[in-house]
C-alpha positions in Angstrom: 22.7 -2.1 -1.6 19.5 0.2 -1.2 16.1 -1.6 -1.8 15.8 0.4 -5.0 19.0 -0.5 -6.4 18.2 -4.0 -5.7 14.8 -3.6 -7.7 16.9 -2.3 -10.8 19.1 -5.1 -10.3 16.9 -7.8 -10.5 15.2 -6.1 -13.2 18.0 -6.5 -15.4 19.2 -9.5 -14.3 15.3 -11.1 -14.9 15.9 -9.7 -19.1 19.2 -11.4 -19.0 19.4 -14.6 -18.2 16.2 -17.1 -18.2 17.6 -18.6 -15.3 17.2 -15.7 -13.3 14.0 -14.7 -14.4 11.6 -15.2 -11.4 13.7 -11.9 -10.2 11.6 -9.5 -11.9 8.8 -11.1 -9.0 11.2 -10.0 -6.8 11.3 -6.7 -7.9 7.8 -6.4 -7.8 7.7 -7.4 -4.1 10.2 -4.8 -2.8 7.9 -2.1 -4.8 5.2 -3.1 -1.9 8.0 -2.4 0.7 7.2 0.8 2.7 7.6 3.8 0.1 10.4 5.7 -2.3 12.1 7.6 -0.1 12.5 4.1 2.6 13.2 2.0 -0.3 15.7 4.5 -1.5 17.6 4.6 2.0 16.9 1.5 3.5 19.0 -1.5 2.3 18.8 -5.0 2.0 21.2 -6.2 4.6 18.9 -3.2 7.0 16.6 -5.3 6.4 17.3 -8.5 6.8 19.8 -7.9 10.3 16.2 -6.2 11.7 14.7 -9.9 11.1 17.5 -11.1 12.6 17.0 -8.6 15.9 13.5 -8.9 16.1 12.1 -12.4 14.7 8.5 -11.0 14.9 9.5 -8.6 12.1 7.9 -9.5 9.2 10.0 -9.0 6.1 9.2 -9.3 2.9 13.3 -9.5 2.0 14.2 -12.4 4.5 11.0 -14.2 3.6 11.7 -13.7 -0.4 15.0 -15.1 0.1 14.1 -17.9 2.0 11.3 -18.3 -0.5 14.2 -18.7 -3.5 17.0 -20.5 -1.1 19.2 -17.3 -0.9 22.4 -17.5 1.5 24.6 -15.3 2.8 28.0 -14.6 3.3 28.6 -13.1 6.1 32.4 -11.4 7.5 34.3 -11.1 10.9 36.2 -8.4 12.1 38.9 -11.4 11.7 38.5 -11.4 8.3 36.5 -14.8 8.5 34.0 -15.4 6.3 30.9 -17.6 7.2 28.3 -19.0 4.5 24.7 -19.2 5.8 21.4 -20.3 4.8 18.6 -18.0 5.8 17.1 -19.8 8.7 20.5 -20.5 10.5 21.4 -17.1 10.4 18.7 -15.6 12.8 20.6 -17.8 15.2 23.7 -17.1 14.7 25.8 -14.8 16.9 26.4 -11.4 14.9 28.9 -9.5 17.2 31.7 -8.1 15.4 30.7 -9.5 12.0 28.4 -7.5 9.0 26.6 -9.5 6.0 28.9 -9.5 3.0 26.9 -10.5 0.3 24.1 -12.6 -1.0 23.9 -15.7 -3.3 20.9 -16.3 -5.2 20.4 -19.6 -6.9 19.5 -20.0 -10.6 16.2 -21.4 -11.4 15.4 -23.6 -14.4 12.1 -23.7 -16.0 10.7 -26.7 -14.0 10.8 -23.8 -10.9 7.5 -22.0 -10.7 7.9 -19.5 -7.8 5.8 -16.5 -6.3 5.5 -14.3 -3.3 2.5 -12.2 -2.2 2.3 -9.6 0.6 -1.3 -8.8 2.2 -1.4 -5.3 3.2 -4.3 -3.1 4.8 -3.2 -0.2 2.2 -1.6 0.1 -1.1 1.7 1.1 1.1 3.4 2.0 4.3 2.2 -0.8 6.3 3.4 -4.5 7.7 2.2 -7.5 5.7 -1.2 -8.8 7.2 0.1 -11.6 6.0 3.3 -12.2 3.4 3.9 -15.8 1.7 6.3 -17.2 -0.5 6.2 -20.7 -2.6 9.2 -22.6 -4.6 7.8 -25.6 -6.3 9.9 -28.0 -8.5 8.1 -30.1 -11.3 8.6 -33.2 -13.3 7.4 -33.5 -16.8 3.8 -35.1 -15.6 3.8 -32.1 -12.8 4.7 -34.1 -9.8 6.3 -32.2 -7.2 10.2 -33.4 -6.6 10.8 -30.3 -3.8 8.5 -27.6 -2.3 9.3 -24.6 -0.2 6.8 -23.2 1.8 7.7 -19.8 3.7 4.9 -17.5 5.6 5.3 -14.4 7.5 3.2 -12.9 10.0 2.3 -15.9 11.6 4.4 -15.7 14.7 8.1 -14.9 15.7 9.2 -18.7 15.8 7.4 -19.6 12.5 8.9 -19.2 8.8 8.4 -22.8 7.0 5.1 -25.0 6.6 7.6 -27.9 6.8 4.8 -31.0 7.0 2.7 -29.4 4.0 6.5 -29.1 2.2 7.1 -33.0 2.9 3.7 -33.8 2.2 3.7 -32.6 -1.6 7.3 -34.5 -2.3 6.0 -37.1 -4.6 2.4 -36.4 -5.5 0.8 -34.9 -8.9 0.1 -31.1 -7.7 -3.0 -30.8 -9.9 -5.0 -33.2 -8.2 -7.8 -32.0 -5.9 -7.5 -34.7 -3.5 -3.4 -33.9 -3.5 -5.1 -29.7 -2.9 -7.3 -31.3 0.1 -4.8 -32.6 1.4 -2.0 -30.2 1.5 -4.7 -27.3 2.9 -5.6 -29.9 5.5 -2.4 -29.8 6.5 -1.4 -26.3 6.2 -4.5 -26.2 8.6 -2.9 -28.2 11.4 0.1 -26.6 10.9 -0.1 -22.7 10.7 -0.9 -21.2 14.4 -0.8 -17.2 14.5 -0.2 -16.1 17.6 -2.7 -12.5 19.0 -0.9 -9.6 19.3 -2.9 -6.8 19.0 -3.6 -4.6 16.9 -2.6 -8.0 14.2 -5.7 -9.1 12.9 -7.6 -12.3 14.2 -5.5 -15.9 13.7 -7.9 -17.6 12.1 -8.2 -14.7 9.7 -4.8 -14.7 8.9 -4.6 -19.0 9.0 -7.0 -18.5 6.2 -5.6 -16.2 4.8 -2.5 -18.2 4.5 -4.0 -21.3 3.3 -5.7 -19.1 0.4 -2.6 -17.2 -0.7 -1.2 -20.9 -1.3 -4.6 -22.0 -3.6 -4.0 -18.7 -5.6 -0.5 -19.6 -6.4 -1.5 -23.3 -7.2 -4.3 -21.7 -9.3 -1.6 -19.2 -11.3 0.8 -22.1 -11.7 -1.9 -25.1 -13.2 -2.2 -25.4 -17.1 -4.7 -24.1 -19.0 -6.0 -27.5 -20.1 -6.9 -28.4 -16.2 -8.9 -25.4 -15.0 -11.4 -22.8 -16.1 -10.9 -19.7 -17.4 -13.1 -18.4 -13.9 -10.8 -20.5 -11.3 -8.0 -19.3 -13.7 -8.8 -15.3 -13.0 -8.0 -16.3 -8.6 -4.5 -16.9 -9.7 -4.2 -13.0 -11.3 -2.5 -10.6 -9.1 -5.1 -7.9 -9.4 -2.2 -5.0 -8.9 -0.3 -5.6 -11.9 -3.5 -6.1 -14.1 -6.0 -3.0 -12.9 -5.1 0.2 -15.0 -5.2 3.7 -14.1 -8.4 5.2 -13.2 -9.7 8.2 -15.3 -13.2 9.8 -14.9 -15.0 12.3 -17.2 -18.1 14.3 -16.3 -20.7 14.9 -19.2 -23.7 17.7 -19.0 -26.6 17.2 -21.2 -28.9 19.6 -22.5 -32.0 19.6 -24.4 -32.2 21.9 -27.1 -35.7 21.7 -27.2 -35.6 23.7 -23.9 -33.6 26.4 -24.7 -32.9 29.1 -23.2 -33.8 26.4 -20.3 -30.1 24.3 -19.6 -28.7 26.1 -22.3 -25.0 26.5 -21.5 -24.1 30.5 -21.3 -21.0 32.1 -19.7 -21.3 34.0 -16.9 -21.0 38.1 -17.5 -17.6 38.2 -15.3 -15.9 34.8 -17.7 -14.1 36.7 -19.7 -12.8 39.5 -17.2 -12.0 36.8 -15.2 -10.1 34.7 -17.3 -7.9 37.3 -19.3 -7.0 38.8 -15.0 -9.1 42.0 -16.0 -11.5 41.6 -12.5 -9.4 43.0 -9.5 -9.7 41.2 -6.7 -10.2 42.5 -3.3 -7.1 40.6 -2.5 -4.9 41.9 -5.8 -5.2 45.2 -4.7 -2.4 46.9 -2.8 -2.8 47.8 1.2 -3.4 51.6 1.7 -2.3 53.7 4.3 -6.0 53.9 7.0 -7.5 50.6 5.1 -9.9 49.0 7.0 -10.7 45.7 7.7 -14.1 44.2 8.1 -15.5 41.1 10.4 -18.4 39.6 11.3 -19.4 39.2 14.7 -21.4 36.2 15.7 -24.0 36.2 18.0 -24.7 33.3 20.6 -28.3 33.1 19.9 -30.3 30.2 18.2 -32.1 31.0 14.7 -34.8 33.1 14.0 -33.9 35.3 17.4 -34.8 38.8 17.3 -31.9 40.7 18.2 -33.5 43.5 20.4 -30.1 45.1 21.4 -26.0 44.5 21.1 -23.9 46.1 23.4 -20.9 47.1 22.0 -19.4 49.5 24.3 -16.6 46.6 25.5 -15.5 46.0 21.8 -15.4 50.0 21.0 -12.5 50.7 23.8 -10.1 48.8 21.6 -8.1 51.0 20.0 -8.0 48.7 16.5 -11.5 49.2 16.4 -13.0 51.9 14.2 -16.6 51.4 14.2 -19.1 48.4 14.1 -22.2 48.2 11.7 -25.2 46.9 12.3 -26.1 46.1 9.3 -27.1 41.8 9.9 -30.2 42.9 12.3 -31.2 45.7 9.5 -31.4 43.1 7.1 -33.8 40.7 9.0 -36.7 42.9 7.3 -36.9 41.4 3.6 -37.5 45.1 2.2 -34.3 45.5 3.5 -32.2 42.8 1.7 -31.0 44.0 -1.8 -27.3 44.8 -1.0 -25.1 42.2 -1.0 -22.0 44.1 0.7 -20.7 43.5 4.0 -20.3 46.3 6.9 -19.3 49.8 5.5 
């Protein structure tokens, strides 16, 4: 299935069922995936064998699916099929076997799940840094299970597994339970340097604060400000489309100063009356004019040109010197070029 298939899909599914509603954020996510025309060809299998390949790829598909708990059926030229999770497939042995299919969970309402992807432009281009987080809530908002998932980081690296255990258990609203769980996403997240990545502790940082603007998307109303509230937004899906206008003011008072006239040639111009030089059809002997520039600094005098050189050429039917004629202002009403 393309990328852009899947986006449709999930679309629909996202109307249909409640369960499956946190696929329309998956739909969103693969519309940050490389471009149209990719997203049209490539496919989500591609995509996720090329993670499997090359663990230092970092993508967004592998990483969303982890994210939700996605697995994966994959079959043998045998005609066996095999049923992995995510992680355990990038190590298992894919000779003479192709992905199948893959099975996303349903998520009640106690699920609050979101991915981001940090890019240097709007498209085409790796994730700076991509994250994913599944939380599962009580009643009173105390975490019963966490997924963390980051990509990015490193090859070996895909879950923030201590910050995962350490929210099991505590009230997620909490600022000492925040402190805590960045203190620990601190320890844990080490991006390795490969240029031209950016710096690791620009993307740890990064990290740590794509996890605060989740929490802060996630947390009721009643428990933070409307400011704190606004680092939660995802600033894509909220700015419209720009527009621009340009005004020109006039003062009547003025007039005919700034007053607004058209120009003698509008109208000829407009209705395709005025010939251009360029509308007009060759003729048999036209000629074709040029100037020629001379290697000297401004304000020389030009004292002399030889042109003997040029005038051997046969395309060359005379030459006018009509640029050191004009150097004398009482010589400088035509505006025409050579004759």
């Amino acid at each position: 299935m393309s990328l852009t298939d899947a986006m449709a899909l999930f679309y629909q599914l996202s109307k249909e069922n409640s369960k499956f509603s946190y696929l329309e954020k998956l739909g969103d996510h693969i519309d940050l995936i490389a471009n149209v025309p990719v997203r049209n060809t490539g496919t989500l299998a591609g995509n996720i064998f090329t993670k499997h390949e090359y663990h230092e790829f970092p993508s967004d598909i592998y990483l969303m699916f982890e994210t939700a708990g996605a697995t994966m059926q994959i079959i043998g030229a045998d005609n066996q099929e095999t049923t992995k999770n995510m992680v355990d497939f990038l190590s298992f042995d894919m000779k003479n076997k192709i992905i199948k299919s893959f099975t996303l969970p349903a998520l009640d309402n106690s699920y609050r799940y979101e991915s981001y992807k940090i890019m240097p432009r709007a498209q085409n281009a790796h994730a700076l840094v991509n994250a994913g987080f599944l939380l599962k809530l009580d009643s009173n908002n105390n975490v019963e299970s966490a997924r963390i998932v980051y990509g990015s980081i490193n090859p070996s690296f895909i879950h923030a597994s201590n910050a995962e255990k350490y929210l099991v258990g505590k009230q997620l609203f909490d600022n000492n339970t925040l402190q805590g769980l960045f203190q620990e996403l601190e320890k844990e997240i080490n991006p390795d340097h490969i240029l031209p990545d950016p710096d690791p502790v620009f993307r740890r940082k990064l990290a740590i604060a794509l996890c605060y603007k989740f929490i802060l998307s996630i947390t009721p109303d009643d428990k933070i400000s409307p400011r704190n509230k606004s680092g939660g937004l995802k600033q894509n899906k909220l700015r419209p489309v720009s527009k621009g206008s340009q005004d020109y003011e006039t003062n009547e008072s003025l007039y005919p100063l700034t007053q607004p006239i058209p120009k003698l040639e509008a109208l000829a111009q407009c209705t395709g009356q005025a010939e251009y030089i360029f509308d007009k059809p060759d003729r048999p002997g036209q000629l074709f004019a040029a100037f020629v520039l001379a290697k000297a600094p401004p304000h020389s005098v030009i004292s002399n040109i030889n042109k003997d050189e040029a005038m051997t050429d046969d395309e060359i039917n005379g030459y006018n010197r009509r640029i050191n004629h004009a150097q004398n202002p009482a010589n400088r009403p035509t505006s025409r070029a050579g004759e």
